[in-house]
Z-matrix of the N, CA and C atoms (Angstrom, degrees):
N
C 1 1.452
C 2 1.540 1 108.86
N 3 1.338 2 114.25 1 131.31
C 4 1.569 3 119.24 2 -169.92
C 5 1.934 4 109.20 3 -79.63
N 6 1.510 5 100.08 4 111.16
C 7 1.019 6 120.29 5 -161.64
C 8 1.738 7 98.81 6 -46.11
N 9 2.080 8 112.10 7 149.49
C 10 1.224 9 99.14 8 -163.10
C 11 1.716 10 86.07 9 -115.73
N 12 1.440 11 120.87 10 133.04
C 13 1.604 12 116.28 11 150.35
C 14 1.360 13 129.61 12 -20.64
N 15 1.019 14 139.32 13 -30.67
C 16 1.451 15 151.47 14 -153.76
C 17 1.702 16 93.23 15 -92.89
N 18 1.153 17 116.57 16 -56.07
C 19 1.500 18 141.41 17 -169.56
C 20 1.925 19 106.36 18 -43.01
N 21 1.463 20 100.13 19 -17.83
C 22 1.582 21 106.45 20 -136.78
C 23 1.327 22 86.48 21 -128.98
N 24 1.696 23 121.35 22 147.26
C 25 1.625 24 142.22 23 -160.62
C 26 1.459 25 98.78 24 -127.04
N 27 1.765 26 120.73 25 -2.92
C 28 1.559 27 128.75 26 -153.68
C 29 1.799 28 109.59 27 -137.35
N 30 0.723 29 95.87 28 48.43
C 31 2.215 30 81.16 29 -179.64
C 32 1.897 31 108.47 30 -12.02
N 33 1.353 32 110.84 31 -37.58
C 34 1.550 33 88.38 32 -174.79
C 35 1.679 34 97.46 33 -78.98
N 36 1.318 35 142.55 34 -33.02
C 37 1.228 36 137.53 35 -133.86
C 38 1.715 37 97.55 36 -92.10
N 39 1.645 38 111.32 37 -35.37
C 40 1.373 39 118.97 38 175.39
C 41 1.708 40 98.24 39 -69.96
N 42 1.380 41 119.21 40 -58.13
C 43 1.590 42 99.20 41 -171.68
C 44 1.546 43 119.44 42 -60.04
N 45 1.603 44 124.30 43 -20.37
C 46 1.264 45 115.08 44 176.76
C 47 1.171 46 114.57 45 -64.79
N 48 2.009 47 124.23 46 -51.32
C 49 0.942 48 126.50 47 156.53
C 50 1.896 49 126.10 48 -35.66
N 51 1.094 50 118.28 49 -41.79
C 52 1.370 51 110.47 50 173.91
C 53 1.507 52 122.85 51 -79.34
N 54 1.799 53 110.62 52 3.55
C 55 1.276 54 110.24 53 -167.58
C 56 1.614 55 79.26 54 -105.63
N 57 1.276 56 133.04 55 -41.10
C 58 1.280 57 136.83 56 -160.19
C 59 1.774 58 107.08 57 -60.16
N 60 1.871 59 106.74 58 -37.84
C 61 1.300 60 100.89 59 -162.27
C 62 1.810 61 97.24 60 -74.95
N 63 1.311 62 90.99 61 -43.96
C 64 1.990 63 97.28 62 -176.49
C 65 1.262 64 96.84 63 -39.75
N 66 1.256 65 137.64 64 -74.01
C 67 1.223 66 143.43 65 -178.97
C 68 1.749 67 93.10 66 -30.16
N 69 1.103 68 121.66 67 -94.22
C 70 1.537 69 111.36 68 -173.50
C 71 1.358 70 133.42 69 -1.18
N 72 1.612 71 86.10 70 -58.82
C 73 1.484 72 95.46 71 169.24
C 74 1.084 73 117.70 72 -79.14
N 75 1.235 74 153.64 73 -40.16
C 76 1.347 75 167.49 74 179.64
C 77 1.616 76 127.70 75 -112.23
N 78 1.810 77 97.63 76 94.66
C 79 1.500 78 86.54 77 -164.62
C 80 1.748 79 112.39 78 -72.91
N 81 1.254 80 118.65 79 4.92
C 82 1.138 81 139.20 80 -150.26
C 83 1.768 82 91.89 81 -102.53
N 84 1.161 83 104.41 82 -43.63
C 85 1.706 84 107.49 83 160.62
C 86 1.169 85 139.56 84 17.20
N 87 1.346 86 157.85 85 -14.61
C 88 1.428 87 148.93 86 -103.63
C 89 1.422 88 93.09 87 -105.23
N 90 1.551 89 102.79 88 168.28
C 91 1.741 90 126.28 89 147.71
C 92 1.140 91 109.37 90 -38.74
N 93 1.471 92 122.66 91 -53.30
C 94 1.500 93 121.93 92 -160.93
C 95 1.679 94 108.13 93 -71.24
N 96 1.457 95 97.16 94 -42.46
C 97 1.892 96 95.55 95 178.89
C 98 1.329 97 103.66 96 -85.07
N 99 1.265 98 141.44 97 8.99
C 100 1.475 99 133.79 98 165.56
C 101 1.071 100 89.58 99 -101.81
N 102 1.147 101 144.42 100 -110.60
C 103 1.945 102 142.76 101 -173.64
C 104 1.911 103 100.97 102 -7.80
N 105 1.460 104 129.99 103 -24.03
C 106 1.304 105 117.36 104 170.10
C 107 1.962 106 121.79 105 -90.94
N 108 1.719 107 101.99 106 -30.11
C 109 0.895 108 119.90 107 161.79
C 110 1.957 109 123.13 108 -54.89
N 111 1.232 110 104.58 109 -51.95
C 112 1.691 111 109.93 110 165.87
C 113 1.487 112 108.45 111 -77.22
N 114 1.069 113 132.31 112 -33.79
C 115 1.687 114 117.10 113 -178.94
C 116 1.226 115 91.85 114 121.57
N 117 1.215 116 142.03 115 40.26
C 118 1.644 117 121.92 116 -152.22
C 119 1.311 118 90.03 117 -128.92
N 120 1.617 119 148.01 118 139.70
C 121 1.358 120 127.36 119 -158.60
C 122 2.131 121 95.38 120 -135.19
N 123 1.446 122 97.66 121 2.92
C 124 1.367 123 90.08 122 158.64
C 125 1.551 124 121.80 123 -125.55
N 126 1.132 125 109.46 124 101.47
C 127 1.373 126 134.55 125 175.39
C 128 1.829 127 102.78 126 -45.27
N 129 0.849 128 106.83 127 -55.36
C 130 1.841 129 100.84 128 -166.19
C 131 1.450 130 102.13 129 -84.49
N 132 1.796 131 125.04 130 9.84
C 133 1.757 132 100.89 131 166.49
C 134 1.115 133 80.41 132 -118.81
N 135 1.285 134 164.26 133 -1.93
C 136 1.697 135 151.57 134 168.50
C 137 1.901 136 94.25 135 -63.31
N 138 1.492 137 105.88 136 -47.59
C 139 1.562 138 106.28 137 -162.83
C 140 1.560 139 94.77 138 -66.90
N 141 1.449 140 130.97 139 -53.82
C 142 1.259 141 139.83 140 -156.96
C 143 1.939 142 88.88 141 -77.06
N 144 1.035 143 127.97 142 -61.61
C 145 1.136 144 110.08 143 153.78
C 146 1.949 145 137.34 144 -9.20
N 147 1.154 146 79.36 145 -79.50
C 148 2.076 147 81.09 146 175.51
C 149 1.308 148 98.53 147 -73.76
N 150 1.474 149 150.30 148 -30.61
C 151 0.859 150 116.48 149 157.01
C 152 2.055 151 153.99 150 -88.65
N 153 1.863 152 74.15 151 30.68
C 154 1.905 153 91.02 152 158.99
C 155 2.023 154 94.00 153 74.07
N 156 1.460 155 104.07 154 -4.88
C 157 1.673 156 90.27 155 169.43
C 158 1.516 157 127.15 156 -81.99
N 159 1.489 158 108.43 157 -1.50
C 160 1.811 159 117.35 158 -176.09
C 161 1.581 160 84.70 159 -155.15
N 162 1.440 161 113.07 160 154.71
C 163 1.545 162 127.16 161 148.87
C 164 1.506 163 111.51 162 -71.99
N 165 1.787 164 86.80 163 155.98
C 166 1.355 165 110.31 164 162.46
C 167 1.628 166 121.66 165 -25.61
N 168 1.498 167 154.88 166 99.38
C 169 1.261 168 111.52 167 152.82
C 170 1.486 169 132.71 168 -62.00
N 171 1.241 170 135.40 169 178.18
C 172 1.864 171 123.93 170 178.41
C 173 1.283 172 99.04 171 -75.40
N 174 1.486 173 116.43 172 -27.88
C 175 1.843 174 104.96 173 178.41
C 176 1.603 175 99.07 174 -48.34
N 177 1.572 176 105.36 175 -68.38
C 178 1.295 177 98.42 176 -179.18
C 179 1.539 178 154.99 177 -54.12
N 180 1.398 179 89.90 178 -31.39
C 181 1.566 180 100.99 179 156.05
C 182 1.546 181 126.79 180 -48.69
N 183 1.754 182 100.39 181 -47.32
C 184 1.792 183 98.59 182 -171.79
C 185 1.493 184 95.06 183 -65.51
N 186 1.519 185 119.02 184 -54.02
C 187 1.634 186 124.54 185 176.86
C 188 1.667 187 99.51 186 -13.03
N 189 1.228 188 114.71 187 -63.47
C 190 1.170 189 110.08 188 -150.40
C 191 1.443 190 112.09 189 -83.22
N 192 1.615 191 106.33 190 -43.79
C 193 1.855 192 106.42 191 -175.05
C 194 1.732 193 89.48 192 -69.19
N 195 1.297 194 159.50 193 -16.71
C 196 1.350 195 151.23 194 -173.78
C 197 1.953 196 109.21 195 -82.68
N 198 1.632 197 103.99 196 -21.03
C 199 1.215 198 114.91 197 -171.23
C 200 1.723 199 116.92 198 -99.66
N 201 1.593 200 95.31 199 -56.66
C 202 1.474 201 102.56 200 -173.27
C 203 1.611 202 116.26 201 -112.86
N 204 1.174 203 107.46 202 -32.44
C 205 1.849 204 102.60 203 171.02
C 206 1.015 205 118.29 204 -71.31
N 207 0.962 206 111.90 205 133.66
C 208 2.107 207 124.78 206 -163.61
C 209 1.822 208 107.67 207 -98.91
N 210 1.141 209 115.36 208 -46.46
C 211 1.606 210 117.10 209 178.80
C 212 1.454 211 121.98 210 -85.74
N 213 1.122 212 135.29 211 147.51
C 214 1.405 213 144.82 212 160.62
C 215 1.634 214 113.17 213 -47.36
N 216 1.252 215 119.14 214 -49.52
C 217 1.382 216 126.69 215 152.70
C 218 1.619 217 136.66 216 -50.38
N 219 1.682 218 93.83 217 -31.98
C 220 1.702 219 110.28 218 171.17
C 221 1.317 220 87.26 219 -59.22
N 222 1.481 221 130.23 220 -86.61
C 223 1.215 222 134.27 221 -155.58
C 224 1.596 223 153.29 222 -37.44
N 225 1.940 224 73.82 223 -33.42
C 226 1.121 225 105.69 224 158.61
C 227 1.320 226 119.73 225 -74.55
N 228 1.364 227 138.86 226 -29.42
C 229 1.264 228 152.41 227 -167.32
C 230 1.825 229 98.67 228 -86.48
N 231 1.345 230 107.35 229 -45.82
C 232 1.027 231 113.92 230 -147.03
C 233 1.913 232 92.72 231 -71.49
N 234 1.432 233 104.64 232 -47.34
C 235 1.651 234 123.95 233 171.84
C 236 1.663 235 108.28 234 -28.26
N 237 1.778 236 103.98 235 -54.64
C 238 1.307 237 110.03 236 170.70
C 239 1.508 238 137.66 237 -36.06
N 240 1.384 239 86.87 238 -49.42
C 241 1.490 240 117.88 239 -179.34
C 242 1.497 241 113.62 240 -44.81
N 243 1.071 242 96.94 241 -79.53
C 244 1.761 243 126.74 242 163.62
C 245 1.639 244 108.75 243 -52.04
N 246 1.270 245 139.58 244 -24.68
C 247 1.543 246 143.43 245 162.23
C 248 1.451 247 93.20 246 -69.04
N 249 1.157 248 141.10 247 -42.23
C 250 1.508 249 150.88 248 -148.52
C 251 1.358 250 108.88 249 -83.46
N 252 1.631 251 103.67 250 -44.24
C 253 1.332 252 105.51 251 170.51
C 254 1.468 253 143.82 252 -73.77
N 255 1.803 254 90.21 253 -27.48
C 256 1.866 255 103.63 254 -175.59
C 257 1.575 256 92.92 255 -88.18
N 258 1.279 257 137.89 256 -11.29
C 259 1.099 258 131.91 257 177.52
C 260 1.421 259 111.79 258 -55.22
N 261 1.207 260 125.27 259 129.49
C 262 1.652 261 137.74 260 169.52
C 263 1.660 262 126.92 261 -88.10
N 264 1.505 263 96.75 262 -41.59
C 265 1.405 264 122.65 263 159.88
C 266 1.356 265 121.84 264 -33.06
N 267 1.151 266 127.85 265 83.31
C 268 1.699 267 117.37 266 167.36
C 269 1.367 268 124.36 267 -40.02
N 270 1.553 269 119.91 268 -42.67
C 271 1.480 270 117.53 269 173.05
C 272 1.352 271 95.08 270 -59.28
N 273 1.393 272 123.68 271 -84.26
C 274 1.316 273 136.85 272 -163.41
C 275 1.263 274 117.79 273 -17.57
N 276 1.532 275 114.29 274 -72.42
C 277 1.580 276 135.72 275 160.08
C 278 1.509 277 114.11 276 -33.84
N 279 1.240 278 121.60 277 -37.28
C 280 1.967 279 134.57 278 160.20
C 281 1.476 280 117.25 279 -69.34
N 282 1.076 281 130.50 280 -38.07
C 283 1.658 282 137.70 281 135.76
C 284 0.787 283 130.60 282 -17.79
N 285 1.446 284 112.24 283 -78.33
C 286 1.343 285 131.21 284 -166.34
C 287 1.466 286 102.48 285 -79.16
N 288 1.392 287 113.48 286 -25.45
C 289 1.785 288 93.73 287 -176.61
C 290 1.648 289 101.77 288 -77.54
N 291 1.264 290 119.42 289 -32.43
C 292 1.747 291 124.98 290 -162.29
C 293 1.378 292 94.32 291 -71.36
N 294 1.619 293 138.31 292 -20.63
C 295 1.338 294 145.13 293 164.75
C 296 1.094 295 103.73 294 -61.42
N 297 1.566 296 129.98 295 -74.72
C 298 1.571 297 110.42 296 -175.04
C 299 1.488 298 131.89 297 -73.14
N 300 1.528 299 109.59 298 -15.08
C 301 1.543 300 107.70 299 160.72
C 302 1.315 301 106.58 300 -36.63
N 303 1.639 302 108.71 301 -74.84
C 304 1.464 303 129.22 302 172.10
C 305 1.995 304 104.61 303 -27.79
N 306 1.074 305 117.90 304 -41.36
C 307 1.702 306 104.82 305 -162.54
C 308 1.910 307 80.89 306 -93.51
N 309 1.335 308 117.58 307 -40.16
C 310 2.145 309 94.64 308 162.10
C 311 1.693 310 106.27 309 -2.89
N 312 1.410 311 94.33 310 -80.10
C 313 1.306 312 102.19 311 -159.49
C 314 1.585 313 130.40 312 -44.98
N 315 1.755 314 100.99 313 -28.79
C 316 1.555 315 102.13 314 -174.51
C 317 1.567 316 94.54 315 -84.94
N 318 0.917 317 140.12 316 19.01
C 319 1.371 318 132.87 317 -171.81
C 320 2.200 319 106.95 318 -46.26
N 321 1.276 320 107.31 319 109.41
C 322 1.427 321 120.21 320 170.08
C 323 1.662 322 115.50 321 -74.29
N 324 1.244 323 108.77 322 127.90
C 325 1.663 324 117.10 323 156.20
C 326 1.226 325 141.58 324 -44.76
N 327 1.069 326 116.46 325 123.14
C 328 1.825 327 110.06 326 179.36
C 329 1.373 328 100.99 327 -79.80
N 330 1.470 329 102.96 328 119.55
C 331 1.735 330 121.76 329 174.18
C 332 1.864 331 108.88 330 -31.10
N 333 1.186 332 128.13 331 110.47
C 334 0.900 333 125.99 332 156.65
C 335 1.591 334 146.81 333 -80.76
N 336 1.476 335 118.18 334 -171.30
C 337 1.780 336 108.42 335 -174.71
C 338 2.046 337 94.65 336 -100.19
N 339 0.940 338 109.20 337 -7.12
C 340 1.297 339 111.55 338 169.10
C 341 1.629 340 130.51 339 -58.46
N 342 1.474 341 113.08 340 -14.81
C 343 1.332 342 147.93 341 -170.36
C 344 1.611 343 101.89 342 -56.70
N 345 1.263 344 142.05 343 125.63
C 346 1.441 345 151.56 344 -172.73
C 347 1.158 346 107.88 345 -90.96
């Protein structure tokens, strides 16, 4: 099941997970065809990226909420994520996480075929 943003307290820990499942499906998979797939034209800070050794840049962020987050709320959540991380602030960074626990909860549905 394709890991969901909402699920996740970490922007790097959800994108590793979402790089891990693609991979699942596709052993053929790479950084390089995901960083070409989002528009993203540096392959080695997307990789160093998901793996929690550099932050997000905002190039990369939009790359990604324009590519793989599906809801208006993902994005918003997802923004958090990535606010959560460049944060230095110990209060701040304690805030902001008790905020998106809190947005956990509004978690929205992907429109289904069940629809009348």
């Amino acid at each position: 099941m394709e890991p969901q943003v909402t699920d996740y307290l970490s922007c790097t820990d959800y994108l590793r997970d979402y790089y891990l499942f693609r991979k699942g499906k596709n052993k053929n998979f790479s950084y390089e065809s995901w960083s070409r797939e989002i528009g993203y034209s540096h392959r080695s800070n997307l990789r160093l990226a998901v793996k929690g050794d550099r932050g997000l840049s905002t190039q990369l962020e939009k790359c990604i909420e324009q590519k793989i987050i599906k809801t208006v709320h993902q994005v918003r959540y997802f923004r958090l994520l990535c606010e959560i991380q460049r944060t230095k602030s110990l209060d701040k960074k304690s805030a902001l996480q008790k905020k998106a626990m809190a947005l956990q909860k509004y978690r929205t549905k992907t429109v289904g075929t069940d629809q009348g």
